[in-house]
C-alpha positions as CSV (number, residue, x, y, z in Angstrom):
1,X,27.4,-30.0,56.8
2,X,24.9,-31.7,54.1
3,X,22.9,-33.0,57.1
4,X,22.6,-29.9,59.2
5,X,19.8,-28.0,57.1
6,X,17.8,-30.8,56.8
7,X,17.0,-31.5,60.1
8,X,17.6,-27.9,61.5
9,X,13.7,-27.1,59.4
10,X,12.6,-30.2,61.5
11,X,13.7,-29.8,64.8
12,X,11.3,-28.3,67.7
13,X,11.1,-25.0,68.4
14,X,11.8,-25.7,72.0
15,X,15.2,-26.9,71.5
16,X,18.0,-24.5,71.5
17,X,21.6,-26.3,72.1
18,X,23.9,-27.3,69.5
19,X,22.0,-24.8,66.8
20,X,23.0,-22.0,64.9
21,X,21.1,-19.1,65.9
22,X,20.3,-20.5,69.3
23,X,22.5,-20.2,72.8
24,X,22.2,-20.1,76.2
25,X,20.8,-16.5,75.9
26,X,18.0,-17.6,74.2
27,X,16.7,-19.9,76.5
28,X,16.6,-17.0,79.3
29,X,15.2,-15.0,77.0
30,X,12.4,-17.5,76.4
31,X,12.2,-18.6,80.3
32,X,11.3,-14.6,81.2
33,X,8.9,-14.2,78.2
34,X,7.1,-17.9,78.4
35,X,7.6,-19.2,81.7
36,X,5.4,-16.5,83.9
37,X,2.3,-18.4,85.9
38,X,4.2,-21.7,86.2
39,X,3.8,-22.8,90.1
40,X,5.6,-26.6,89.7
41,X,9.1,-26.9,87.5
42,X,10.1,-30.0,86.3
43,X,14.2,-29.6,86.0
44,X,15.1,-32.8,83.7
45,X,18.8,-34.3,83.7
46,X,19.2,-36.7,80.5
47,X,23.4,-36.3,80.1
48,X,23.4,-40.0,79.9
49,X,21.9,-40.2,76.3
50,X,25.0,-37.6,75.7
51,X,27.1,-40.2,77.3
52,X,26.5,-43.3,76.1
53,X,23.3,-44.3,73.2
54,X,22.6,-47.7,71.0
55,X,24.0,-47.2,67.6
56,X,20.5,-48.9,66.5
57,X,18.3,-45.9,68.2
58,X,20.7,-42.9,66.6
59,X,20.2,-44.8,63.2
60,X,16.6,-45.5,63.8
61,X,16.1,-41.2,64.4
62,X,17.8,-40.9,61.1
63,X,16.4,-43.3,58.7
64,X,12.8,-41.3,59.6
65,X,14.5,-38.3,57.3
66,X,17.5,-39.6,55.3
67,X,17.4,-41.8,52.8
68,X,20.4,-42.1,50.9
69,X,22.2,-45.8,52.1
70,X,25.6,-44.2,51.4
71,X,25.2,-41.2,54.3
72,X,23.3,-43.5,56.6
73,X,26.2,-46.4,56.2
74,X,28.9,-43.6,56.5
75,X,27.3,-42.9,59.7
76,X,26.4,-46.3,60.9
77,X,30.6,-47.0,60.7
78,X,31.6,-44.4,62.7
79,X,29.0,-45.0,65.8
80,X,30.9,-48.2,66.2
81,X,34.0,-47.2,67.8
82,X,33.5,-46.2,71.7
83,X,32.1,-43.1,72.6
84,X,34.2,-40.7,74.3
85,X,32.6,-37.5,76.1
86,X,34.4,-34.2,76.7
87,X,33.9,-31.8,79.9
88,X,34.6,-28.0,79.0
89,X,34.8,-28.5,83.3
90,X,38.0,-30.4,83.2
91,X,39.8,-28.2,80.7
92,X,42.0,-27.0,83.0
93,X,42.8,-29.7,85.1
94,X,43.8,-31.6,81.9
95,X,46.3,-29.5,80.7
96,X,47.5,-29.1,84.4
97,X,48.5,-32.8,84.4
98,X,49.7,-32.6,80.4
99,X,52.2,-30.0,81.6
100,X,53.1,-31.7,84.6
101,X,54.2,-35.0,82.5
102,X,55.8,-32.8,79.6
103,X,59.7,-31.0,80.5
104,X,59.4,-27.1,81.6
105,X,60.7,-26.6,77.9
106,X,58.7,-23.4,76.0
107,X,57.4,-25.3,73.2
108,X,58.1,-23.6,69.1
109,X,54.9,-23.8,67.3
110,X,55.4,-24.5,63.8
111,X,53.3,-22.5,60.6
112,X,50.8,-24.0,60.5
113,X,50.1,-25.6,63.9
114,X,47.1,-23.5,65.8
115,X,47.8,-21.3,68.8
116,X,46.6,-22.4,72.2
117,X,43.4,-20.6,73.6
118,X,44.8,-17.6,75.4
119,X,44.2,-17.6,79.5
120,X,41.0,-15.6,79.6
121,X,39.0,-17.8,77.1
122,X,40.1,-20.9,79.1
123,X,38.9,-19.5,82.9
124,X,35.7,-18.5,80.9
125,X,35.3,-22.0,79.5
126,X,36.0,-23.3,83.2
127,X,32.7,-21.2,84.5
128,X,30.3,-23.2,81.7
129,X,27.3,-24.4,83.9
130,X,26.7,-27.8,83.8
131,X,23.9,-27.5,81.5
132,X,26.4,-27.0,79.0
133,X,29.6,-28.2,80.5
134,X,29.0,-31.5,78.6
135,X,29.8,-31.9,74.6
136,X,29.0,-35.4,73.6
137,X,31.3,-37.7,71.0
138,X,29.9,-40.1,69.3
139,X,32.3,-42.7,68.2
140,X,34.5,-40.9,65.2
141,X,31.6,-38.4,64.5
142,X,33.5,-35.7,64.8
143,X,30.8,-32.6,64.5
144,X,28.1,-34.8,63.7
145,X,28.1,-36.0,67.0
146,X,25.8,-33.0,68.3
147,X,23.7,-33.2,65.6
148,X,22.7,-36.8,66.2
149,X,22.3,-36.2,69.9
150,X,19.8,-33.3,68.9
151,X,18.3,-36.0,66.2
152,X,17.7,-38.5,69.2
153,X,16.3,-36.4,71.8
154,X,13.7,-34.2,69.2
155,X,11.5,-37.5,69.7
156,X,11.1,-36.0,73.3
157,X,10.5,-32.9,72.2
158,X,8.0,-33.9,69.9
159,X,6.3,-35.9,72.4
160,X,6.3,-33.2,74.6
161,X,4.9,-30.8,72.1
162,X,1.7,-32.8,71.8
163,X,2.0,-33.2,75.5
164,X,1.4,-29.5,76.1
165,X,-1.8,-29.3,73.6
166,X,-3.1,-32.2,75.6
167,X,-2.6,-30.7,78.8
168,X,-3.9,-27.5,78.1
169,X,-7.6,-27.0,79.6
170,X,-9.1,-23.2,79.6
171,X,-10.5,-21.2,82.3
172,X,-12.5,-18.1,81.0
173,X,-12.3,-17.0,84.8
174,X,-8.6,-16.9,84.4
175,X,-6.6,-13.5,83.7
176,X,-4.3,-15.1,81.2
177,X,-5.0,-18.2,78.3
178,X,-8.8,-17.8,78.7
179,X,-9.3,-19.0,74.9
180,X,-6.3,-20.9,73.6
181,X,-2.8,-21.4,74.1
182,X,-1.4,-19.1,72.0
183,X,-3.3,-16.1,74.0
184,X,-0.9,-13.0,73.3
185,X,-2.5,-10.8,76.3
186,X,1.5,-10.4,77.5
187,X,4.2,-7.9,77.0
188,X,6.9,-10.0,76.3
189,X,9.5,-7.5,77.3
190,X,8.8,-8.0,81.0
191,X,6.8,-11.0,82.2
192,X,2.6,-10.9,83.0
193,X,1.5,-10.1,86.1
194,X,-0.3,-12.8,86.8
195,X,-2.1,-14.7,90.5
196,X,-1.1,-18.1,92.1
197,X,-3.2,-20.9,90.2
198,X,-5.8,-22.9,91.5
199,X,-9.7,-24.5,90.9
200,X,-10.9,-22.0,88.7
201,X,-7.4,-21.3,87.0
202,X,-6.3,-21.7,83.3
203,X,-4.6,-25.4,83.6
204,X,-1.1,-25.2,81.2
205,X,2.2,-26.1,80.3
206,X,5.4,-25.2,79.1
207,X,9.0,-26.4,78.1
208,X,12.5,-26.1,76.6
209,X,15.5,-28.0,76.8
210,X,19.0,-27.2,76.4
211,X,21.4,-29.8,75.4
212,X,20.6,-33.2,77.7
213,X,18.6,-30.7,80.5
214,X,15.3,-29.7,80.2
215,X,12.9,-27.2,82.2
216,X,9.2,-28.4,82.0
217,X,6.6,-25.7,84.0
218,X,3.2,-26.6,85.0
219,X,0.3,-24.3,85.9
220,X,-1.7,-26.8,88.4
221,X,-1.4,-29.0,91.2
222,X,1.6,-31.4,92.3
223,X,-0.3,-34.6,91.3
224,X,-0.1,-33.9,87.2
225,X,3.7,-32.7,87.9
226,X,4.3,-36.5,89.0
227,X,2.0,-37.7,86.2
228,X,4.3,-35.9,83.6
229,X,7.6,-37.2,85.3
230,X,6.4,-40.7,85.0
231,X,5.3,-40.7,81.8
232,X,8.8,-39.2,80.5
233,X,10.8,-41.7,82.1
234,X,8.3,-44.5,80.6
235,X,9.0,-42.7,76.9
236,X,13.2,-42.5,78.1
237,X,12.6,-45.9,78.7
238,X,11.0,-47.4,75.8
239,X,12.6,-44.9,73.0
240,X,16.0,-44.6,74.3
241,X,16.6,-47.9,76.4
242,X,17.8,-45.9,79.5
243,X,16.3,-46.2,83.2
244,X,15.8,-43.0,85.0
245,X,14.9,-42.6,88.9
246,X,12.8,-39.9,90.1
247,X,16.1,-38.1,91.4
248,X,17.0,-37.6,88.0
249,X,13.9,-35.3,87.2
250,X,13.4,-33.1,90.2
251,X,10.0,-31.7,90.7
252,X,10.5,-28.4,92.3
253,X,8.1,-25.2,93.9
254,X,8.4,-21.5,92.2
255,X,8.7,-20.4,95.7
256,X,12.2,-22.3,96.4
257,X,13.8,-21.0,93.4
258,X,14.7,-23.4,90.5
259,X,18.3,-23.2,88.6
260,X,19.1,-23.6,84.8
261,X,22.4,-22.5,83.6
262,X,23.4,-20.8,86.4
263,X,20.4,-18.4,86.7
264,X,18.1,-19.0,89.4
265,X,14.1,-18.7,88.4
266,X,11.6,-17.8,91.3
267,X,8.6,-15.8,91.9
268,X,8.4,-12.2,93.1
269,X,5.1,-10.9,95.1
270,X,4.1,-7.5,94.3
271,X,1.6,-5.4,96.0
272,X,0.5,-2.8,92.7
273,X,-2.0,-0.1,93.4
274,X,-4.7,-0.6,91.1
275,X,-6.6,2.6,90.3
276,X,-10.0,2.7,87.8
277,X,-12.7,5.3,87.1
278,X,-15.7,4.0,89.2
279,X,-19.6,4.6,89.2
280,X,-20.0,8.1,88.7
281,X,-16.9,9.4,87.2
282,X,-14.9,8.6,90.7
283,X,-11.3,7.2,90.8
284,X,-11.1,4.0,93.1
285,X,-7.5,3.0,94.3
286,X,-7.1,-0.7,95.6
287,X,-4.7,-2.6,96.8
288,X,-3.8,-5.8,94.6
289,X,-1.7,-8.9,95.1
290,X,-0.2,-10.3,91.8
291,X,3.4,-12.1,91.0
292,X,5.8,-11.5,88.9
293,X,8.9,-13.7,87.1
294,X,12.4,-13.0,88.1
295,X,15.5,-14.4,86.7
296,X,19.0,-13.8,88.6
297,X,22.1,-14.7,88.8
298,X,23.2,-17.5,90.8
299,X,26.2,-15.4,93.0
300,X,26.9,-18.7,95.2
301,X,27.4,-21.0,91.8
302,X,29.6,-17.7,90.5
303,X,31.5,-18.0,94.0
304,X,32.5,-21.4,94.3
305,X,33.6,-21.2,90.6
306,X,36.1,-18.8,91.4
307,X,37.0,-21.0,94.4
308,X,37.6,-23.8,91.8
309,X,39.6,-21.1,89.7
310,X,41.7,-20.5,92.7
311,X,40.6,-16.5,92.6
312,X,39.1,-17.4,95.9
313,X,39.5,-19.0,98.9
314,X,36.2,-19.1,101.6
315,X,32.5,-19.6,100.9
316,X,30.4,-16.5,102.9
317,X,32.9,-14.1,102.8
318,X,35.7,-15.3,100.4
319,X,38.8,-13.5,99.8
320,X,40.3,-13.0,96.9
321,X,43.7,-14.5,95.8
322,X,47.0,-13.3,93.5
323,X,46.1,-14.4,89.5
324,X,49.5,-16.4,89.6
325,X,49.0,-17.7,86.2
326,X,49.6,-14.3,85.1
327,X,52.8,-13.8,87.0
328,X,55.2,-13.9,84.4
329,X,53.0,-11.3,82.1
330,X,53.8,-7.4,81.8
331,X,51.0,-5.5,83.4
332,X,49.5,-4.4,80.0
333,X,49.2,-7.7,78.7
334,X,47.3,-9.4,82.3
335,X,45.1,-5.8,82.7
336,X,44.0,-6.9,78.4
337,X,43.8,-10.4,79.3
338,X,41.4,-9.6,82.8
339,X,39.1,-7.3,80.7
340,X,38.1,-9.9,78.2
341,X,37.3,-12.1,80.9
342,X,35.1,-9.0,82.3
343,X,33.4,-8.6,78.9
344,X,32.7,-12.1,78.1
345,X,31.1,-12.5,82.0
346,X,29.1,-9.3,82.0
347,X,27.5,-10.5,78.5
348,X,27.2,-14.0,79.7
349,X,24.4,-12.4,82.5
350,X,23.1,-10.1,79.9
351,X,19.7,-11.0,80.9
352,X,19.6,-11.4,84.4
353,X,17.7,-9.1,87.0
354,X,20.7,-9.1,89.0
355,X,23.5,-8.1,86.4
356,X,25.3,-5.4,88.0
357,X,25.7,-7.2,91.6
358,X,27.0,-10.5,89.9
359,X,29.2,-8.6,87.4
360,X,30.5,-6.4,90.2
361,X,31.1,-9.0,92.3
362,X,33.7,-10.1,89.0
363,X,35.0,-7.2,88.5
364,X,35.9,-6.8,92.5
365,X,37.6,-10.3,92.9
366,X,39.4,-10.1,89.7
367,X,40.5,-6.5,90.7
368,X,42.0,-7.6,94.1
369,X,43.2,-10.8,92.6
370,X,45.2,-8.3,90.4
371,X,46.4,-6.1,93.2
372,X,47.9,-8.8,94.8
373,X,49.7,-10.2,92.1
374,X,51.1,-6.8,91.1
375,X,51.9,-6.4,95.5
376,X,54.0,-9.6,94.8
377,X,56.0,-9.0,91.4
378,X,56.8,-4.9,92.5
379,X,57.6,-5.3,95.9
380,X,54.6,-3.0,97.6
381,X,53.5,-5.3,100.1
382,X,50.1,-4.8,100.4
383,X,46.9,-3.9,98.1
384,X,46.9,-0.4,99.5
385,X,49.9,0.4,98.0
386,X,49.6,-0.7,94.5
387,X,45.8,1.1,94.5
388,X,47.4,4.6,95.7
389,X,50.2,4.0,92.6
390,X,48.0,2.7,90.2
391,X,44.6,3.9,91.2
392,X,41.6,1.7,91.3
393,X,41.5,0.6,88.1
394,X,45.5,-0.1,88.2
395,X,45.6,1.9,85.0
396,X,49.0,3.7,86.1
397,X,52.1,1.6,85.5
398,X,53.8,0.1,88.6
399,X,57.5,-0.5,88.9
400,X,59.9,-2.2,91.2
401,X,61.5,0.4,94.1
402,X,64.9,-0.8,93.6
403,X,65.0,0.0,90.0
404,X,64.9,3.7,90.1
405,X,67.3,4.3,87.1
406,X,64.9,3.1,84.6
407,X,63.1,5.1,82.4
408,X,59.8,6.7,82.5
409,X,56.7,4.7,81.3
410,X,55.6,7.6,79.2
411,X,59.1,7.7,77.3
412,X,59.1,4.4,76.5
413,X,55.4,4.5,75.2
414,X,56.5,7.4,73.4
415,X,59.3,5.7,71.9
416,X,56.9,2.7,71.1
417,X,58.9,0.2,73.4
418,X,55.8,-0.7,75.8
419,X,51.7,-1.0,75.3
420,X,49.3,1.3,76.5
421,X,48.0,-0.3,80.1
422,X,44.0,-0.5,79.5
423,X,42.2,0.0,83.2
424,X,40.1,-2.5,84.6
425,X,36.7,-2.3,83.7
426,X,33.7,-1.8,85.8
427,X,36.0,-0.1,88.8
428,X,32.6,1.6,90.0
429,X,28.9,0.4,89.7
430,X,27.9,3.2,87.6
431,X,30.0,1.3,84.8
432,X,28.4,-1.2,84.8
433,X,25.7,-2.3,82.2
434,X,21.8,-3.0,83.7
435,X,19.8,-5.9,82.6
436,X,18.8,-6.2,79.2
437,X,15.0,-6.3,79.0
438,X,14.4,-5.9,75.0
439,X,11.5,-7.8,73.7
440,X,11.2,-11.6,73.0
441,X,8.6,-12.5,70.9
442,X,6.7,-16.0,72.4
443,X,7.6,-18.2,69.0
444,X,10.6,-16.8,68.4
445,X,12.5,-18.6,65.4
446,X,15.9,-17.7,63.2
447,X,15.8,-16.0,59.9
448,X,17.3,-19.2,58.2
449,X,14.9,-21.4,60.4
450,X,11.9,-19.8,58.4
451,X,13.8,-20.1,55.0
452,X,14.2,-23.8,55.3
453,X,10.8,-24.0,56.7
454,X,9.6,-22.5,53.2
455,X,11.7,-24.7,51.5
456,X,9.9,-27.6,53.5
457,X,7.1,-26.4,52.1
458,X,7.5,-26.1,48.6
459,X,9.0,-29.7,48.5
460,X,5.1,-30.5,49.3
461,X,3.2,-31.8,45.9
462,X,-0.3,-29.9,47.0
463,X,1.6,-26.7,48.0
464,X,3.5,-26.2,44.9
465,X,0.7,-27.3,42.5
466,X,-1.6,-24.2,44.2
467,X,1.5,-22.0,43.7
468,X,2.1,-23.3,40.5
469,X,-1.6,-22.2,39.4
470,X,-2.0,-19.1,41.2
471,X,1.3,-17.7,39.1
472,X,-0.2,-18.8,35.7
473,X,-3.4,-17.6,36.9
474,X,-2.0,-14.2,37.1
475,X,-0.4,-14.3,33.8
476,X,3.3,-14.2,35.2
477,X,6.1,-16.5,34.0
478,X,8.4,-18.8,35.7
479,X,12.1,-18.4,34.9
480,X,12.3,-22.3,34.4
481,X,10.0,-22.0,32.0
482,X,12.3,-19.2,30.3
483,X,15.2,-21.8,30.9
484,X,13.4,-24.7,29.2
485,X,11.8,-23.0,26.2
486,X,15.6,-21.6,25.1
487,X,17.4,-25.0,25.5
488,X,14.2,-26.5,23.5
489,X,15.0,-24.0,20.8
490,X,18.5,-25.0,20.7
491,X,18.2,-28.8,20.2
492,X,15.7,-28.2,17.8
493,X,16.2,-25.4,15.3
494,X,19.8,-24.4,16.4
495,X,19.1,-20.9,17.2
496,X,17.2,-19.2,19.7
497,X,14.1,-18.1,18.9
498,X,12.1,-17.4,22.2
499,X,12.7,-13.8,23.6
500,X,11.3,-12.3,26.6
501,X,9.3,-9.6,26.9
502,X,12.1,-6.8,28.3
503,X,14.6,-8.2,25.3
504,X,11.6,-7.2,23.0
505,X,11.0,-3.9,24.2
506,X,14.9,-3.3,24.1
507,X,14.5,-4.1,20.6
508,X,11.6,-2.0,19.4
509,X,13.6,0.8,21.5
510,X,16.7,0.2,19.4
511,X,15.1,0.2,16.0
512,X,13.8,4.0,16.9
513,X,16.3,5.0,17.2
């Protein structure tokens, strides 16, 4: 899109739906490195600007960068039409009722007419948390429509931006931020360990937002938590014309545990031994009391998604149920079709403290689910069965008992008539992946972020007059200059008679010889 790299250079830093190079990864990543100290969360909820937003206030964010009328009028026609918003949530139940209206008939697809999402990719869509469960569309925006929503809500990220200077007050008696905000006394690949805050504590702030939800922590007491909710409704309020209530910003404690995108943030207390060479060359060991940021998986969110899914069926101890969507299905293709849905889970909690419990917890209900299913179609009655024939990661091929004249899987494999069956992955724990703690830096940005931001940069008249000079100054030459003197030549005597210094010592080189 024309209008993407223009405002991608111009968006905050703190922003990361809806943008290449950013995810949902990213914002853990940021939460574990930047988010250590924070006592009071505020945990934002502004879906309805993805809802529903005045054409005037979309156009009004635009106009402050673009300035060609044709673009702005192109866009100003197609906010006019209703909006229409699409839940990644109610995927499934959509094309439930679709099929239910439509005849039983398998449907041809013609040449050039896309395939349908296979059925892993749609169960994984159905798990999206509802951070990012909500896609909005603008009128007949199409792809824009993202883009404008990120347009419209980087005025509350710039506010909040200058918010956080503001807010920021200093404490040389504190452990971390004892000069300025940007204090790098951190290891970024694991958070600080850092005490509870209080009077003589380092008074700071911190925030990100993903799509319409955003996760504001404060370092310092309840009161300026309030303070900050009611002066973002005020901005909502005046900026974007809609009327938030205080349950729409909840102002939560570390110590209850706060959830974004199905990760739960809370506070771990540690009790280090701290050891240091005393008066005297003597080695002192105390006992200290310190905290420490921990991210997790939400299992009970992962749990009642399944239940959704049908996989499940109870809440404290569920049990799992037959995959009958995959009834139908050879066991090659469902055991394929199960262990992309594995892959995509166990790198969707990548980053939390927790992965391999959440991830086996996956791998065990779509396992059983699985067995089940296969109990059913062969004829084996129960789940025991089908793991003493198959093993525990149903790798061996099954077959019905009353079929014993058919041939042997490993003739007709032979013979290329069947696939390979792939085991299900993560059978034991030791399979399983840990958390990934690799370093995030604290201002983090793309590679083409920083490109456009030079690009920015160079469109300023001061910056590219000093460039300008400092280049002539050291006696180099511009290749527009090149470009200019040779086209000068041409209009004017016909032939070119500028050359460049290599093309002259190319010459002198061939007249030697």
């Amino acid at each position: 899109m024309v209008l993407e790299p223009i405002f991608e250079a111009r968006f905050s830093r703190k922003s990361h739906a809806f943008r290449p190079g950013r995810n949902a990864h990213t914002v853990i990543r940021t939460i574990r490195s930047n988010f250590a100290g924070y006592l009071w969360f505020l945990r934002g909820d502004l879906s309805e600007i993805l809802d529903d937003i005045d054409a005037d206030v979309v156009m009004g964010c635009v106009e402050k960068v673009v300035r060609d009328k044709k673009v702005l009028n192109l866009i100003k026609n197609a906010l006019k039409s209703p909006v229409r918003i699409r839940e990644m949530g109610n995927y499934g139940e959509e094309s439930r009722k679709k099929k239910k209206r439509k005849s039983t008939k398998k449907k041809i697809l013609n040449e050039n007419e896309p395939k349908p999402d296979p059925y892993w990719l749609r169960t994984f869509f159905d798990f999206a948390p509802e951070e990012a469960a909500k896609i909005p569309t603008y009128g007949y925006c199409g792809i824009l429509s993202p883009l404008l929503a990120n347009v419209c809500l980087n005025e509350l990220d710039q506010m909040m931006e200058e918010k956080i200077v503001d807010f920021f007050r200093p404490n040389k008696l504190d452990s971390i931020w004892k000069h300025s905000i940007d204090d790098r006394c951190h290891n970024p690949s694991w958070p600080e360990f850092v005490p509870s805050s209080g009077k003589e504590k380092t008074r700071k702030m911190e925030y990100i937002r993903y799509g319409g939800h955003f996760l504001i922590g404060v370092r310092g007491p309840r009161e300026e938590a309030v303070q900050i909710r009611k002066e973002i409704i005020e901005f909502c309020e005046r900026k974007f014309g809609i009327r938030l209530d205080n349950s729409k910003i909840d102002i939560e404690h570390i110590t209850r545990g706060i959830q974004f995108l199905d990760h739960i943030i809370c506070r771990r207390v540690i009790y280090p031994t701290l050891r240091y060479t005393g008066s005297g060359g003597k080695i002192v060991s105390e006992k200290g009391v310190g905290t420490l940021l921990s991210v997790t998986a939400c299992l009970q969110q992962c749990i009642r998604q399944f239940r959704r899914l049908k996989f499940v069926k109870g809440d404290k101890d569920p049990e799992p149920l037959p995959c009958t969507p995959m009834l139908y299905s050879g066991q090659a293709h469902t055991n394929a079709q199960m262990n992309k849905f594995l892959e995509t889970m166990a790198d969707w909690y990548r980053y939390a403290d927790n992965r391999k419990k959440v991830v086996g917890f996956c791998a065990y209900v779509i396992r059983s689910s699985l067995a089940k299913l296969y109990a059913a179609r062969y004829r084996l009655k129960s789940r025991a069965k089908v793991y003493k024939i198959a093993l525990r990661d149903l790798s061996r091929p099954l077959r019905e008992n009353s079929n014993n004249s058919a041939p042997e899987y490993s003739d007709l494999l032979r013979m290329g008539l069947v696939d390979a069956i792939e085991g299900v992955q993560f059978s034991h724990m030791s399979l399983i992946p840990t958390c990934d703690y690799t370093p995030f830096p604290r201002n983090w940005i793309p590679d083409h972020e920083q490109v456009l931001h030079e690009y920015i940069r160079l469109q300023d008249p001061k910056f590219f007059c000093e460039l300008h000079r400092s280049i002539k100054r050291q006696g180099l030459s511009l290749p527009q200059d090149e470009i200019s003197e040779i086209v000068w030549d041409y209009k004017t005597l016909g032939v070119r008679r500028y050359q460049s210094s290599g093309e002259n010592e190319l010459n002198n080189g061939l007249q030697k010889v």
